[in-house]
MISE-809510 format. One line per 3 residues: number of its first residue (from 1); their letters; for each residue y, z negated, x negated of N, C-alpha, C. Coordinates in nm, 3 decimals, padded with zeros to 5 digits. Layout:
# residues N
NUM = A = Y Z X Y Z X Y Z X  ...
//
This chain:
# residues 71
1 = XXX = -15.407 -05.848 14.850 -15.316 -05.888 14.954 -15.174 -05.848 14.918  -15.135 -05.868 14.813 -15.023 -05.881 14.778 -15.005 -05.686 14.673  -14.974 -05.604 14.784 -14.969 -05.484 14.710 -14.903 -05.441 14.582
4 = XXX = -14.784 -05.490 14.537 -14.703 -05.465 14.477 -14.769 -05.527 14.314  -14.839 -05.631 14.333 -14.895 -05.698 14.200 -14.998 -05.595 14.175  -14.941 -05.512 14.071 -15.041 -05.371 14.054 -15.178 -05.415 13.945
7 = XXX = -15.111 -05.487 13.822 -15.207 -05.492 13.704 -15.211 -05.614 13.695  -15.315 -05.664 13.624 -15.396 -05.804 13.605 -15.292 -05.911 13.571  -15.193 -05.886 13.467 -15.139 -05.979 13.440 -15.071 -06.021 13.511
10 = XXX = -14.957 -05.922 13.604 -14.911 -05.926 13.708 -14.973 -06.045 13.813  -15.118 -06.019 13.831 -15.211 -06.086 13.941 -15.212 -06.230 13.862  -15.283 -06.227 13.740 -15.268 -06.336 13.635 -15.159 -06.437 13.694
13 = XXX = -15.046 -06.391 13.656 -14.910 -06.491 13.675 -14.875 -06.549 13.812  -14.890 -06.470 13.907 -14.907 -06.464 14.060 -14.992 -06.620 14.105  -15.126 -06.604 14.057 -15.180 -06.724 14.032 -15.169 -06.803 14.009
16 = XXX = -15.124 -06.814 13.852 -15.061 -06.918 13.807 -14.973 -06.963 13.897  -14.840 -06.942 13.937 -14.727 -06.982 13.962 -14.798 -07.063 14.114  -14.903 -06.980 14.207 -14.924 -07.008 14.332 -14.980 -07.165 14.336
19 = XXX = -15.090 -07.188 14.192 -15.112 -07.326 14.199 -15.075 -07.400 14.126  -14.948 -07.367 14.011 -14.904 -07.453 13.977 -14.799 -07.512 14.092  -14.754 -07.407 14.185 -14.669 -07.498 14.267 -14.773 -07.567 14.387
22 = XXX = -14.875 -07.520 14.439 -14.944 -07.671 14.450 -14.960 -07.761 14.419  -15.006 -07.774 14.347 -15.016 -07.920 14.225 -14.864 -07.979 14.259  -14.786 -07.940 14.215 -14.643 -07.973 14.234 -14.614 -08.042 14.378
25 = XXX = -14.655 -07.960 14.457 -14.632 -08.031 14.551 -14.684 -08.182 14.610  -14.841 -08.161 14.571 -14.953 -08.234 14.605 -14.921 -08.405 14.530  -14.822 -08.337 14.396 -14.803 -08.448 14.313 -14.671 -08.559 14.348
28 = XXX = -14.597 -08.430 14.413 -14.441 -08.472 14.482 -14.519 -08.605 14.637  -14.564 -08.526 14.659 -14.645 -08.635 14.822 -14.752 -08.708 14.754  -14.809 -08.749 14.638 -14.892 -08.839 14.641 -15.025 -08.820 14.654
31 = XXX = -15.053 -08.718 14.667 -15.132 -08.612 14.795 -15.278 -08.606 14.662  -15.368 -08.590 14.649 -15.488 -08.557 14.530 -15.494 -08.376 14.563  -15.470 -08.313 14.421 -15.476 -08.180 14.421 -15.585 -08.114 14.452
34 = XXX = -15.584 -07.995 14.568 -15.667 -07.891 14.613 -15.740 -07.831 14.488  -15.859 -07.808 14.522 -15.916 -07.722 14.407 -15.904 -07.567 14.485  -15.822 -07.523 14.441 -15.756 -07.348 14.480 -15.832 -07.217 14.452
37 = XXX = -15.908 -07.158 14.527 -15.997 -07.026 14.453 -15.878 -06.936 14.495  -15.789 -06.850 14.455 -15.718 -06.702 14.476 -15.854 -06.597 14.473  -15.830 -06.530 14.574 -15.881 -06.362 14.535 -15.830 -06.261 14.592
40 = XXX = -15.832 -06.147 14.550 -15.772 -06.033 14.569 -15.817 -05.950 14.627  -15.801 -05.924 14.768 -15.892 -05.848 14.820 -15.807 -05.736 14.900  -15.880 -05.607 14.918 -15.794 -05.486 14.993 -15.822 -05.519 15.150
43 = XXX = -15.717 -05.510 15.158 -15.681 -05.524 15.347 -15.803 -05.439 15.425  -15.821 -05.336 15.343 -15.878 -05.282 15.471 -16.048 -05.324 15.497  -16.057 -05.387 15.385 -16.206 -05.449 15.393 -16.189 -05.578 15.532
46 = XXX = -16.126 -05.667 15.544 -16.089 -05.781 15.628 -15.978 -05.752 15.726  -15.998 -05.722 15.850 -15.976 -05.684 15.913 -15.827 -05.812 15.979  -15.874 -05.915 15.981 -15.770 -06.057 15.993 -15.661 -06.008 15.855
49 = XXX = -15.701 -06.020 15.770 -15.599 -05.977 15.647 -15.513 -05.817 15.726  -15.628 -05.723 15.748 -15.515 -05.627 15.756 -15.385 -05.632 15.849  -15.439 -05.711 15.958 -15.329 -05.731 16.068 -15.210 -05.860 16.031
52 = XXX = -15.258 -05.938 15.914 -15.117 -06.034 15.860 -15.023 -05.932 15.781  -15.103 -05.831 15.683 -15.074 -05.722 15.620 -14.950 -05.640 15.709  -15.010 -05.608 15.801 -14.907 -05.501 15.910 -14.774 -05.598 15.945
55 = XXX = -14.852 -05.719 16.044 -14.722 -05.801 16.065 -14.630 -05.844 15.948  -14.656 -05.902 15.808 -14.583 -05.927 15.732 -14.507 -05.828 15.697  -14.556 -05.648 15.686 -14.493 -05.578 15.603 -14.347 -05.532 15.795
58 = XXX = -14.397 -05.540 15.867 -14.328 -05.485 15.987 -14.161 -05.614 15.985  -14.221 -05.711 15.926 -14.086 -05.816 15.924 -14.023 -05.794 15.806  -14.100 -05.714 15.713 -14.002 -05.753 15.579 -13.897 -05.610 15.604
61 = XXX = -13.978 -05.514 15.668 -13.900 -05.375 15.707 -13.750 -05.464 15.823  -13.799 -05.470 15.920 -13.701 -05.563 15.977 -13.591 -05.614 15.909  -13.584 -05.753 15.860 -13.506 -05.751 15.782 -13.439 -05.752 15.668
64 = XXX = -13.478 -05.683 15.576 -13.473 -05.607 15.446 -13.428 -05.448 15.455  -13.496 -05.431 15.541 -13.433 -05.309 15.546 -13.359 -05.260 15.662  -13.350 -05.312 15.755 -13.328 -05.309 15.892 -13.398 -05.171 15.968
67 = XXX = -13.545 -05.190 15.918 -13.586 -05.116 15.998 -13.646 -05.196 16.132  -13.607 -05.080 16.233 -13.681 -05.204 16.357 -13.815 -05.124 16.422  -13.837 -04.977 16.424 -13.986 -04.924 16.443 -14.088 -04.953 16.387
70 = XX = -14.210 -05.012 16.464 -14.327 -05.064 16.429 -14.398 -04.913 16.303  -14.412 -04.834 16.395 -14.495 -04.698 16.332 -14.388 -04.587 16.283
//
C-alpha cells in the first residue's frame, strides 16, 4: 500500500509505529486494544486498494505539489 516503504525494515517500523499508536490511543479512551494484522499488498492485485491508491496519490499531487491534473 504504502509505496515508498521499499525494504523490510522500513515496512518493520511502519508497523510498529501503526500499532503502537493504536494501543495508545485505545489506552488514552479506555477503549480494550484491537488485535491489528498489517499486510502489504500491491494495489494492483485489489482493485478497492487500487482506487484509494489513485485517489490518495491524486490529493497528495494536489496539494504538495500543486498539481491539479488527474492523468
Amino acid at each position: 500500500m504504502i509505496k515508498f516503504l521499499t525494504n523490510e525494515v522500513e515496512r518493520s517500523n511502519f508497523d510498529s509505529y501503526v500499532i503502537r499508536k493504536i494501543e495508545e490511543t485505545c489506552f488514552k479512551y479506555g477503549l480494550i486494544p484491537l488485535a491489528v494484522s498489517i499486510e502489504h499488498a500491491s494495489s494492483q492485485l485489489y482493485p478497492g486498494l487500487q482506487a484509494a491508491d489513485f485517489v490518495a496519490g491524486s490529493i497528495f499531487n494536489k496539494y504538495e505539489r500543486g498539481i491539479r491534473r488527474v492523468l
